[in-house]
C-alpha positions as MATLAB code, in Angstrom:
seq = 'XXXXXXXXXXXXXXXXXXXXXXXXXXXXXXXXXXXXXXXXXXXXXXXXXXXXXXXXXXXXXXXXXXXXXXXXXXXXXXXXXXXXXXXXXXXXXXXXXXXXXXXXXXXXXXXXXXXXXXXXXXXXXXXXXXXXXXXXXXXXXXXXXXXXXXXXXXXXXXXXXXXXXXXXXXXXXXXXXXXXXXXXXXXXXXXXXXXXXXXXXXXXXXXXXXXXXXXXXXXXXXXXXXXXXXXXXXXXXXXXXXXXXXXXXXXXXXXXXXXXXXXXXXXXXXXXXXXXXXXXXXXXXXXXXXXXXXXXXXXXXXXXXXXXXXXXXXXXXXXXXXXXXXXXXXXXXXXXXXXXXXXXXXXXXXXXXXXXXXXXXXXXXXXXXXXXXXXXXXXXXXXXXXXXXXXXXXXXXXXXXXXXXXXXXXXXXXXXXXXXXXXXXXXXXXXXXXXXXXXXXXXXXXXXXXXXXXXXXXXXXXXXXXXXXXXXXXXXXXXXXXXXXXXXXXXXXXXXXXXXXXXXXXXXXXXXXXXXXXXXXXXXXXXXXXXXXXXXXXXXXXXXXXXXXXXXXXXXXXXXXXXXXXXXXXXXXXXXXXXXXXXXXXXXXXXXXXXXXXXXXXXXXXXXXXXX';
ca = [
      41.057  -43.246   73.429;
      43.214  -45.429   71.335;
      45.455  -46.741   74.172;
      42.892  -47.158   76.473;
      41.089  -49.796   73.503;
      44.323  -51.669   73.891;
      44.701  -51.804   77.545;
      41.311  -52.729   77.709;
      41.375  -55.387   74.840;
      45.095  -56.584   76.166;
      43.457  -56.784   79.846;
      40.682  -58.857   77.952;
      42.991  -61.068   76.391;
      44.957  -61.788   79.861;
      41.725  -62.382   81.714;
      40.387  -64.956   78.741;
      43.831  -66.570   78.770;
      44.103  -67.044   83.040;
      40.475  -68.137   82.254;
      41.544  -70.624   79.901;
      44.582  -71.843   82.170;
      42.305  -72.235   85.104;
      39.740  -74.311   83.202;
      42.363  -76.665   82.180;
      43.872  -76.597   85.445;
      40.442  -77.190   86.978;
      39.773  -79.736   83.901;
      42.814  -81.578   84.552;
      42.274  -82.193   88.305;
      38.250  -83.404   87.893;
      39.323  -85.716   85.262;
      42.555  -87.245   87.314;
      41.216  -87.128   90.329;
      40.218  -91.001   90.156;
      43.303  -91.937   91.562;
      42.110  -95.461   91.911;
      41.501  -95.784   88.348;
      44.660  -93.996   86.569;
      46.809  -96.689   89.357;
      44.855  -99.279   87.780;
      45.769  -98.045   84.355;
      49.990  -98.049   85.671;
      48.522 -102.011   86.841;
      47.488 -103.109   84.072;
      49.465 -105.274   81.646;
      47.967 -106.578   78.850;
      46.610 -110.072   78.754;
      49.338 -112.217   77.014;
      48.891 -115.588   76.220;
      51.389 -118.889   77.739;
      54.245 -119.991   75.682;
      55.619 -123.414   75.657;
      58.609 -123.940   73.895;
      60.742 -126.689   73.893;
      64.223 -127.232   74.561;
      65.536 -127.350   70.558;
      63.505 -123.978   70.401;
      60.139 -125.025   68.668;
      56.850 -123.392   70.048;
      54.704 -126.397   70.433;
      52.265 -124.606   72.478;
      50.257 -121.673   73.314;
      47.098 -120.906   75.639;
      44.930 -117.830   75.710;
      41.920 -116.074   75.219;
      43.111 -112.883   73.417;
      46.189 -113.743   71.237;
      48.506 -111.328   72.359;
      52.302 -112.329   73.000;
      53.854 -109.625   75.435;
      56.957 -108.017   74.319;
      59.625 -105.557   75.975;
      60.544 -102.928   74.565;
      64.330 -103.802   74.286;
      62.954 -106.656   71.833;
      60.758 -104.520   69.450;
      62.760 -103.890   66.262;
      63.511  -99.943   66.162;
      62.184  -99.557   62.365;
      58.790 -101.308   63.775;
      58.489  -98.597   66.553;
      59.586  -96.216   63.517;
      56.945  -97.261   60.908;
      54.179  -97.175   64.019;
      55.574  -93.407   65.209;
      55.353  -92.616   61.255;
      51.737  -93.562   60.796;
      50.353  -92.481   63.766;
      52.190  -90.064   66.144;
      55.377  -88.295   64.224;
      55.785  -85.929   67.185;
      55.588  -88.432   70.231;
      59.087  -88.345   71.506;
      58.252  -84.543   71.517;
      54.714  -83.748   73.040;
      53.809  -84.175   76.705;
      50.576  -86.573   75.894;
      48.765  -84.544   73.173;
      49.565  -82.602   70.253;
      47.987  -78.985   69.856;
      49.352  -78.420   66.599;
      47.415  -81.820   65.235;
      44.477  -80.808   67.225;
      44.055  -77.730   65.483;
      44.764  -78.888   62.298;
      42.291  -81.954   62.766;
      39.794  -79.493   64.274;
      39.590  -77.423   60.748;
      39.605  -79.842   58.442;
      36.637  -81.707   60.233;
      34.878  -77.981   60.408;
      35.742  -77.959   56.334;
      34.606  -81.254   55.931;
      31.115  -81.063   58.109;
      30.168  -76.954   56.354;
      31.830  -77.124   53.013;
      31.622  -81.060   51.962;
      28.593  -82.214   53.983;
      30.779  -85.455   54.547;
      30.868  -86.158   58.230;
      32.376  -89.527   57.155;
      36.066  -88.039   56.747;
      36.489  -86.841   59.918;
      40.258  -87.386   61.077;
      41.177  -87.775   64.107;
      44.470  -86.103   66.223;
      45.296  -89.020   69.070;
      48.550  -89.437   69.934;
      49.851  -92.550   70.688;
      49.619  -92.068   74.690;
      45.716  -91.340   74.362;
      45.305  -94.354   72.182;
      47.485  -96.342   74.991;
      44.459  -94.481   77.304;
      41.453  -95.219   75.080;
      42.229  -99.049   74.463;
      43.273  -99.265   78.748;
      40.121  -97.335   79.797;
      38.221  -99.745   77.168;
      35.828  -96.601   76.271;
      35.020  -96.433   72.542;
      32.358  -93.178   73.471;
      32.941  -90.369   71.321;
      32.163  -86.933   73.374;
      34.063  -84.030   73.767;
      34.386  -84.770   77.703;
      35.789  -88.232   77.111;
      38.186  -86.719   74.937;
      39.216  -83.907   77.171;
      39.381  -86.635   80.146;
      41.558  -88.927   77.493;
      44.023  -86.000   76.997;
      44.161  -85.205   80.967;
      45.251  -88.977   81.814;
      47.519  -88.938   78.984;
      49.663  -85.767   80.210;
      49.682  -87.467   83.498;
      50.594  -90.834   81.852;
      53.267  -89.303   80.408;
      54.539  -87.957   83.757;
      54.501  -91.406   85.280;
      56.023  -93.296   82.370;
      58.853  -93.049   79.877;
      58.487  -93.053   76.379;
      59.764  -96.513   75.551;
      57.509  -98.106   78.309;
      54.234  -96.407   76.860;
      55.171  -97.027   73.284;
      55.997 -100.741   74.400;
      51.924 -100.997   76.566;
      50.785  -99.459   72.911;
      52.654 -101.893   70.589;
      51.774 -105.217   72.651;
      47.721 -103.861   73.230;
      46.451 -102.260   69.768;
      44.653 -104.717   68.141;
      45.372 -105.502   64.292;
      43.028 -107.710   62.957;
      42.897 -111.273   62.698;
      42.328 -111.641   66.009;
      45.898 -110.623   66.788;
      46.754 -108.559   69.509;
      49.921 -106.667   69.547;
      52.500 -106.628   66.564;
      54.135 -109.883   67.926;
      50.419 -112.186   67.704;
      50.296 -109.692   63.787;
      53.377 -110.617   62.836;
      52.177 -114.222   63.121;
      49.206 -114.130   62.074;
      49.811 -111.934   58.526;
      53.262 -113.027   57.887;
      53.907 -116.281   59.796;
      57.159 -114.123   61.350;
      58.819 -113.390   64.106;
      59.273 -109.434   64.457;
      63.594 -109.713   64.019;
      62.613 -111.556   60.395;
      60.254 -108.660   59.515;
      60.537 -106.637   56.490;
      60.509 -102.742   56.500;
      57.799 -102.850   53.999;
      55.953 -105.437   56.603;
      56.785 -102.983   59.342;
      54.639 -100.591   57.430;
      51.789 -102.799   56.696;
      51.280 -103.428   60.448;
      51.660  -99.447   61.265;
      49.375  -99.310   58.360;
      46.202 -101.668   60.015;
      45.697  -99.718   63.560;
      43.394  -97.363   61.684;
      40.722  -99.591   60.221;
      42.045 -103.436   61.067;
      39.101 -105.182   59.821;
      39.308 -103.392   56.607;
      42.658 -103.792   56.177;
      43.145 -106.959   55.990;
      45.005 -107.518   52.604;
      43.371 -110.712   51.679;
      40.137 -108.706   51.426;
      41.192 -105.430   50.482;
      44.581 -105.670   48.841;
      44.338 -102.396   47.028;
      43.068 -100.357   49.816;
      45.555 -101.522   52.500;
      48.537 -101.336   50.137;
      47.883  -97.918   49.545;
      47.761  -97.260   53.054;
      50.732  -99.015   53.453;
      52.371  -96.985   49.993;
      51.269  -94.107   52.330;
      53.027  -95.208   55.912;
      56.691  -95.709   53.794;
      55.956  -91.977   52.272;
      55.273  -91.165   56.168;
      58.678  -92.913   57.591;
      60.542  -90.992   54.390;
      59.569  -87.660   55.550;
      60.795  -88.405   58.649;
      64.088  -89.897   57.736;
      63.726  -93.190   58.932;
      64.386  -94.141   55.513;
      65.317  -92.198   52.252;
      62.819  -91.464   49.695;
      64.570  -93.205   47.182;
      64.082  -96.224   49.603;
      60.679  -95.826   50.418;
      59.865  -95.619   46.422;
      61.501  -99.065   45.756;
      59.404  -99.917   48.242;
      56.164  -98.749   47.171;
      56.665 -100.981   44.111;
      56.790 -104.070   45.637;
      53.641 -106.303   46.277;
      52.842 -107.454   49.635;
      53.176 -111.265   50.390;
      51.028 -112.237   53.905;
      49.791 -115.932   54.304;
      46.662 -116.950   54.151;
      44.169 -115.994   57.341;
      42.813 -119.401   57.551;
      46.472 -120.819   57.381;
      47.818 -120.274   61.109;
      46.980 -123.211   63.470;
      47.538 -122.276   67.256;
      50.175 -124.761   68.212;
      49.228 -127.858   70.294;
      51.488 -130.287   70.493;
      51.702 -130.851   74.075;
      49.900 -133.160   76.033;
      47.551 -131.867   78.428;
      49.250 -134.047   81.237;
      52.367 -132.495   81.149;
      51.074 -128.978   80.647;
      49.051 -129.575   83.978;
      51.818 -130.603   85.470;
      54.496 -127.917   84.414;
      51.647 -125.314   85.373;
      51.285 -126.978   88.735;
      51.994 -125.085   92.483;
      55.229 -126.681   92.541;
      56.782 -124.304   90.567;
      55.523 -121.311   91.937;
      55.585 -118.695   94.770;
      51.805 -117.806   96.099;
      52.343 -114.493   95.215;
      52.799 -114.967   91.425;
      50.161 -115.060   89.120;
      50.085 -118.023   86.673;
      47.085 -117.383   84.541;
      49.007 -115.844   81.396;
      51.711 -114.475   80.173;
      54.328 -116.645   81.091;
      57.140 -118.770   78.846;
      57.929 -121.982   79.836;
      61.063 -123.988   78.745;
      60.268 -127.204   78.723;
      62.808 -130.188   79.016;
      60.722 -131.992   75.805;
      62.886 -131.727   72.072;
      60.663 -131.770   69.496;
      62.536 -132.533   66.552;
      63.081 -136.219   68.423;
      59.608 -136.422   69.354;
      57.941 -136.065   65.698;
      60.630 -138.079   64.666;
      59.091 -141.112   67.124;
      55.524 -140.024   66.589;
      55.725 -140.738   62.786;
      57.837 -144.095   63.189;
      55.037 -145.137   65.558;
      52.559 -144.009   62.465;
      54.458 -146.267   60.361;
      54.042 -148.869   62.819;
      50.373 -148.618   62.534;
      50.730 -149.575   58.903;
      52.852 -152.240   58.846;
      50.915 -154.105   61.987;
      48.173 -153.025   59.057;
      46.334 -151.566   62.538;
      43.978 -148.965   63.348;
      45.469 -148.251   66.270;
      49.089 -149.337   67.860;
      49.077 -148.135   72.026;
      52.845 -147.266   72.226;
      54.173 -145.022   75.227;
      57.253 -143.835   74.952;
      59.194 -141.552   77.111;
      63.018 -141.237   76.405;
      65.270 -139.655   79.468;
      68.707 -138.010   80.351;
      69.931 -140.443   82.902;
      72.079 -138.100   84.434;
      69.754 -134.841   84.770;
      66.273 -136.560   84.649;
      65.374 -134.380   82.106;
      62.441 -136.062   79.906;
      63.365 -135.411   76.163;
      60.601 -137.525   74.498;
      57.392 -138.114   75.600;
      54.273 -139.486   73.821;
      51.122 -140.543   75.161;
      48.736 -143.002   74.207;
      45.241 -141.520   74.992;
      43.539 -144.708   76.444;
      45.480 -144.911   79.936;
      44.676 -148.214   80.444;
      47.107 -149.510   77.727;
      50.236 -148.078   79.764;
      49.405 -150.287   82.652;
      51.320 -153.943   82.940;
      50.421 -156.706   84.737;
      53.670 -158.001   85.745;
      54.497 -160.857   87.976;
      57.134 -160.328   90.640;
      59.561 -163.492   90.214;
      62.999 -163.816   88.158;
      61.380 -164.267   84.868;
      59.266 -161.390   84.702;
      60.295 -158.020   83.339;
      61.631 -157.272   87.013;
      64.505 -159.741   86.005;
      67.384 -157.576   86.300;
      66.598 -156.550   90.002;
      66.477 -160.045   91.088;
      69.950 -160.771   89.363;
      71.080 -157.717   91.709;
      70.084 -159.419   94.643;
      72.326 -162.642   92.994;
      74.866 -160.055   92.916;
      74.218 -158.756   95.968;
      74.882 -162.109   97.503;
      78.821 -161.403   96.226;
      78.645 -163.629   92.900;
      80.710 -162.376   90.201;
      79.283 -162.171   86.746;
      81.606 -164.584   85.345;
      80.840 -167.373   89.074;
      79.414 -170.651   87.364;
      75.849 -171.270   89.348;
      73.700 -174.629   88.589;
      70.609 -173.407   86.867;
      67.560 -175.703   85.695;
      66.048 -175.365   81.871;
      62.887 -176.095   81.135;
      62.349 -178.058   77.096;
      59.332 -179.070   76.348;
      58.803 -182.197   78.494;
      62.759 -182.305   79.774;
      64.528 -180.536   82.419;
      67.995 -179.739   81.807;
      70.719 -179.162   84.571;
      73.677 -177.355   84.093;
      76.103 -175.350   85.031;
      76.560 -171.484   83.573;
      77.979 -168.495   84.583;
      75.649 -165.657   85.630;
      75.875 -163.811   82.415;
      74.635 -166.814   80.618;
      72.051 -167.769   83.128;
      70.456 -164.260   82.872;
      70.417 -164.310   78.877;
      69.045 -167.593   79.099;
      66.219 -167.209   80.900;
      67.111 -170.631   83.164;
      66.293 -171.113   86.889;
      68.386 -171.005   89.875;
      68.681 -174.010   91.062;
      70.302 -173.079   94.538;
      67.078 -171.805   96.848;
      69.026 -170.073   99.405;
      70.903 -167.847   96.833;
      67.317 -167.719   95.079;
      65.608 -166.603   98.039;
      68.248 -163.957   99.291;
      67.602 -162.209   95.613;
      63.647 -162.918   95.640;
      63.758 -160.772   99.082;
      65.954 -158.206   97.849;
      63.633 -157.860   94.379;
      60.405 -157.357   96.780;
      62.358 -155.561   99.219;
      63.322 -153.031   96.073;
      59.716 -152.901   94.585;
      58.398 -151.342   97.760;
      61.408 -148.696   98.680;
      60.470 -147.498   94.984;
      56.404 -148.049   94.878;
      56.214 -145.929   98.031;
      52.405 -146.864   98.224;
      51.059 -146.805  101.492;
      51.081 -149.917  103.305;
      52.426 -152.144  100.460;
      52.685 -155.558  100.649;
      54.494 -157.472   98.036;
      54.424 -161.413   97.669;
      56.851 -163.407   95.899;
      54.985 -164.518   92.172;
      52.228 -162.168   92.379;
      50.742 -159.764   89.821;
      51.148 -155.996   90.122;
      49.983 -153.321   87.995;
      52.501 -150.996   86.524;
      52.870 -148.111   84.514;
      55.741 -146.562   82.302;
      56.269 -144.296   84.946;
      56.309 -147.049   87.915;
      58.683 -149.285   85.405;
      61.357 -146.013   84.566;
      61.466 -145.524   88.539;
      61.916 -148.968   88.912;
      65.257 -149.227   86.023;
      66.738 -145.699   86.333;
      69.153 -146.789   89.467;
      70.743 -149.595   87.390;
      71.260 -147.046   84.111;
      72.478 -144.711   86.364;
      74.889 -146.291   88.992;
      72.624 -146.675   91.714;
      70.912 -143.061   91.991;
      67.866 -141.665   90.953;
      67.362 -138.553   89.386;
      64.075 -136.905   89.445;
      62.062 -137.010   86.265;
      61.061 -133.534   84.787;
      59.591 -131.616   82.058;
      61.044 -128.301   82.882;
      63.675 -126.271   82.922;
      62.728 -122.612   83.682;
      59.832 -120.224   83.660;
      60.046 -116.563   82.740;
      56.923 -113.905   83.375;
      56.139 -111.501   80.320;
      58.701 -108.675   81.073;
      61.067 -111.861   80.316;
      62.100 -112.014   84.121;
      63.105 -115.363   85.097;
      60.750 -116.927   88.052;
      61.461 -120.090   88.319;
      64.857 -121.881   87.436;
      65.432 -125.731   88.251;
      68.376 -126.712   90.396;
      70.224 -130.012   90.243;
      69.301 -131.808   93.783;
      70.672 -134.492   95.650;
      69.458 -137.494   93.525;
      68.126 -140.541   96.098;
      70.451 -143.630   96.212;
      69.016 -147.134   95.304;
      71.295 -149.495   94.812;
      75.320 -149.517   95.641;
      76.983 -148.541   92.333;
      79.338 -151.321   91.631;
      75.928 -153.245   91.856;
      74.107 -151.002   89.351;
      77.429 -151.102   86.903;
      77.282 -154.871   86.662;
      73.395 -155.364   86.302;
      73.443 -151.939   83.467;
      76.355 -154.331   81.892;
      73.930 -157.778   81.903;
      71.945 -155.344   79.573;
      74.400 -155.094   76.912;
      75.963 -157.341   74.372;
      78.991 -158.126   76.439;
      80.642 -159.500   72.879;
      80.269 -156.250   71.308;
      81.667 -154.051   74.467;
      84.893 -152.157   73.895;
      86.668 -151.027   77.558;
      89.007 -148.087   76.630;
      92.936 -148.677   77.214;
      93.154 -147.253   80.484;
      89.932 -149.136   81.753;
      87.804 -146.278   83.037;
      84.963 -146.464   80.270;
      82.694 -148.698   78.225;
      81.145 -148.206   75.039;
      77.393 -148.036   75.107;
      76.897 -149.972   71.878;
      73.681 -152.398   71.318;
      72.495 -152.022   75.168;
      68.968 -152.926   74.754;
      66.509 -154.811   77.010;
      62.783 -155.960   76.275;
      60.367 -158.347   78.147;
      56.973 -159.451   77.343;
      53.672 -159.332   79.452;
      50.777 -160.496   78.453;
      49.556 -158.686   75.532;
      52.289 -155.877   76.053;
      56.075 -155.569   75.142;
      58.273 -153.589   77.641;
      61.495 -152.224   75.345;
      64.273 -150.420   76.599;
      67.283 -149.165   74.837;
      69.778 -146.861   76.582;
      73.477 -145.187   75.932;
      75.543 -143.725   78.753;
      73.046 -140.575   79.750;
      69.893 -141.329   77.234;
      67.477 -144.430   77.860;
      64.454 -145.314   75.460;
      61.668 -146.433   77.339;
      58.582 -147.856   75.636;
      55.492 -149.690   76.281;
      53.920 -151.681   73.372;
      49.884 -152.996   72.627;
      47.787 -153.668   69.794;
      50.313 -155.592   67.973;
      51.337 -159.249   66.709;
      53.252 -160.385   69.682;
      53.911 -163.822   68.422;
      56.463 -161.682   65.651;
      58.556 -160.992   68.221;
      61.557 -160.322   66.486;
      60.177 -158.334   63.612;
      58.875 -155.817   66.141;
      62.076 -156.029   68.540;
      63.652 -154.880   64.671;
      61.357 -152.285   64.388;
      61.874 -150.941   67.904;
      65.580 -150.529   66.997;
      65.110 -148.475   64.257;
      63.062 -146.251   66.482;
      65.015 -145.722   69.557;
      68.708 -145.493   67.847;
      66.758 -142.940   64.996;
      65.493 -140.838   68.346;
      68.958 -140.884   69.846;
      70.543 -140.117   67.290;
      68.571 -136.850   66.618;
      69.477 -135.677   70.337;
      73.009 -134.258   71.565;
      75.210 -136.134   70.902;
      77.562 -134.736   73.848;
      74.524 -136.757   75.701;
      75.241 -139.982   73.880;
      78.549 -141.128   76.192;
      80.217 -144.109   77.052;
      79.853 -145.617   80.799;
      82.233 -144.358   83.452;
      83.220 -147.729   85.049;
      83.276 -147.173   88.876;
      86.915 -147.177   90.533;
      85.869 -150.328   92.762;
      85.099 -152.468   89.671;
      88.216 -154.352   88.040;
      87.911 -155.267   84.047;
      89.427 -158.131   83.114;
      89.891 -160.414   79.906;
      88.317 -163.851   80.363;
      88.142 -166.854   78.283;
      84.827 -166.255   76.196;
      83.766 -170.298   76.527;
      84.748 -170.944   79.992;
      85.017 -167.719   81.498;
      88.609 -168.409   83.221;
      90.388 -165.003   83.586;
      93.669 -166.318   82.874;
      93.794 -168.778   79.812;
      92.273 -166.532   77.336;
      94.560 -166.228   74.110;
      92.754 -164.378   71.886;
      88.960 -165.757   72.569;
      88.125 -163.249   75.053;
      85.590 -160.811   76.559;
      85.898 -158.533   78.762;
      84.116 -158.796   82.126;
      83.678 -156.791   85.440;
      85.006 -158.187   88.973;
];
């Protein structure tokens, strides 16, 4: 009798147990069997916002709609994965998507809790990490025992598909925190103005501390309550010997510093122009998405560029004017990269009306077409003068003539550089159809002008301007990278070199004892048009560009001053492995010549140097 009560209840127990196998056998097929939707869940990557930063490593921009900043795995501080592990899943490197043991303890205390203490309020809860990657993916906030069961199914599969790290890594970037962050990276800003590698252990805990109850954490509202659950995430991490107890005591002690939530400011420092246009097809394949989560490195240094936006403040105040228009970019000569750029807002202010003859701003072209002709800078040409009522004839070398601001008096020579000056304005225009007459007004912008001067700063060629330098997605694989390319030629070096050297205070040059390079002091160039000033001030690879409105034109020189002070401050605050002397081409000869009458022989010791 006895044995056949145990076969019976043993046959009992077999049959209840294949029962129970077979329902979650059966269970786990009906609620995976939505292949479309668990593929979607391996698909999707959380929504991380664009980065801008630029090239001296300053964030001066970021778009989105959920702040979230997308981090890998390999750049998520261990103790942070740690602290999270601590507070919410001790045994995830261990379970296969769920925990039984948790489940059953989470299961009787709620029982306890609902029968003995009437208090349906403490119910605790027995997720593991990989259903609360599910949950927050599936975006299903129901609470029935079939979602739950259907949670725990996808999560055993999840864990099939997916490694540890890369689940733990989808987790860490999608929980949300509070304060509208996203992720611990968007936390980390938000609460501690931080990146994650300058994170605290005891800030480590605080975020592991928030996924709970984030909008009742939040210490500037409930210090005492989110401490303690903070207290209680370093007792957590101290059982599991991520850090000693005596550690996580010392700890416990200390008070928790966060900044204000009102005090983060998205950055925005970038002008929409640019962002268009390093956002623009050009720099991607069709196949790439370019909605978020992507960095861009942008060409732009920001330290130079608040250094020019305040000067140009200061302007403001000393032209005692609402309102001073000044556009300013500032350029590598060399690589084309744009290093400075500031925008006035009104357009219309950046646009000259410039007339195309030899006194205009277009000047030093049409003294490359003298050049051109094969007239050395130090050739004496008869030039007329203008004084009041009297015309003055004389007889000056080139240099002079083009500091002067005198006529040429010849008209063939004049006309042979007139043609060469409209001949180069529409080669560089490139407008469709362009006709250009000799003393006529055209409309330029910075942009137009910097085209127009970069072949003389830069012997001839023309790099292409740019804002960027690379792209990378948010797995921190680089899609786009920019490669040097041919740069277009303009004008024939030895040209360039002599017209970049009319440009600079030939008294103060210094030519280096084997006569390959110049020194790129006091090189500076401005021209007036109308109600606008035109300045330009330039090294051997950096040139200061800068349009000028809404001030007292008739101080010239105060504001020429002022301009100084701007552009040497700026170029200053860039590399200064940027800031080199001019390579003097091999075809050019430098020679002493007399500084008064510009003979090349009978110098003594009042000389310049010149270029034949």
């Amino acid at each position: 009798m006895y044995l056949k009560f145990i076969t019976a209840f043993f046959s009992v127990c077999v049959m209840a147990a294949v029962t129970f196998f077979s329902v979650l056998i059966l269970m786990y097929f009906y609620y995976t069997k939505d292949t479309d939707a668990f593929e979607r869940i391996l698909k999707t990557q959380p929504i991380s916002a664009n980065r801008f930063f630029s090239e001296d490593g300053v964030l001066i921009a970021e778009e989105y709609e959920v702040h979230r900043i997308y981090v890998d795995h390999n750049n998520i501080p261990e103790y942070l994965k740690l602290a999270f592990i601590s507070a919410e899943d001790k045994s995830f490197y261990s379970h296969p998507g769920f925990d039984l043991k948790s489940i059953i303890r989470a299961t009787s205390q709620n029982i306890y809790n609902h029968l003995f203490l009437r208090d349906n309020s403490r119910l605790i809860g027995a997720s593991t990490i990989t259903q609360q990657l599910i949950k927050n993916l599936l975006n299903d906030n129901e609470r029935t025992i079939g979602r739950k069961i259907k949670e725990i199914m996808l999560a055993i599969r999840l864990e099939r598909v997916l490694s540890k790290e890369k689940i733990l890594e989808l987790y860490l970037n999608e929980i949300y925190l509070g304060r509208g962050a996203f992720g611990v990276v968007a936390a980390s800003e938000k609460y501690f103005e931080k990146t994650l590698n300058e994170l605290d252990i005891e800030e480590m805990a605080l975020l592991a501390a928030l996924p709970k109850a984030p909008s009742n954490y939040d210490p500037q509202e409930n210090y005492e309550a989110v401490k303690e659950r903070r207290d209680w995430v370093l007792e957590r991490m101290a059982e599991n010997d991520v850090i000693t107890g005596v550690v996580s005591q010392i700890m416990q002690e200390s008070p928790i510093k966060y900044v204000d939530r009102n005090a983060y400011i998205k950055p925005n420092l970038l002008d929409k122009s640019i962002k268009d246009m390093v956002q623009s097809k050009l720099y991607f394949d069709e196949n790439i998405a370019r909605d978020y989560g992507l960095t861009y490195f942008l060409t732009i240094n920001q330290d130079a560029t608040d250094y020019v936006s305040d000067r140009i403040n200061r302007l403001e105040e000393i032209e005692d004017q609402e309102v001073v228009h000044a556009n300013i970019r500032v350029i590598s000569l060399i690589s084309g990269r744009t290093l400075v750029d500031i925008r006035n807002k009104q357009t219309v202010s950046e646009i000259m009306k410039i007339r195309t003859n030899d006194k205009s701003i277009l000047r030093p072209i049409y003294y490359a077409g003298i050049i051109n002709s094969g007239i050395d800078l130090n050739s004496k040409l008869l030039s007329t003068e203008i004084a009041g009522t009297d015309t003055r004839t004389s007889l000056v070398s080139v240099r002079k003539l083009f500091l002067s601001g005198a006529t040429l008096f010849d008209d063939n020579l004049s006309g042979d550089a007139s043609t060469y000056l409209l001949e180069y304005l529409m080669g560089k225009i490139q407008e469709d159809a362009i006709t250009i007459t000799w003393d006529e007004k055209i409309e330029l912008n910075l942009d137009n002008i910097i085209s127009l001067y970069t072949p003389i700063l830069s012997d001839g060629s023309s790099p292409k301007m740019r804002y960027l330098d690379k792209i990378d997605d948010l797995n921190g694989n680089q899609i786009y990278l920019y490669k040097d390319g041919n740069n277009e030629k303009y004008l024939e070096r030895e040209i360039a070199f002599k017209i970049k050297s009319l440009l600079c205070d030939i008294d103060k040059v210094e030519i280096s004892r084997n006569s390959k390079y110049m020194g790129s002091n006091n090189c500076v160039y401005y021209a007036q048009a109308g109600n606008k000033l035109f300045y330009l001030r330039f090294t051997g690879n950096v040139a200061f560009f800068a349009i000028v409105s809404n001030v007292n034109l008739k101080n010239e020189d105060h504001l020429i001053s002022i301009m100084d002070d701007v552009a040497l401050g700026s170029l200053d605050l860039l590399d200064q492995a940027q800031l080199s002397d001019f390579l003097i081409p091999d075809e050019i000869n430098v020679q002493k010549i007399n500084k008064n009458t510009g003979n090349r022989f009978n110098y003594v010791d009042n000389y310049v140097w010149e270029f034949f």
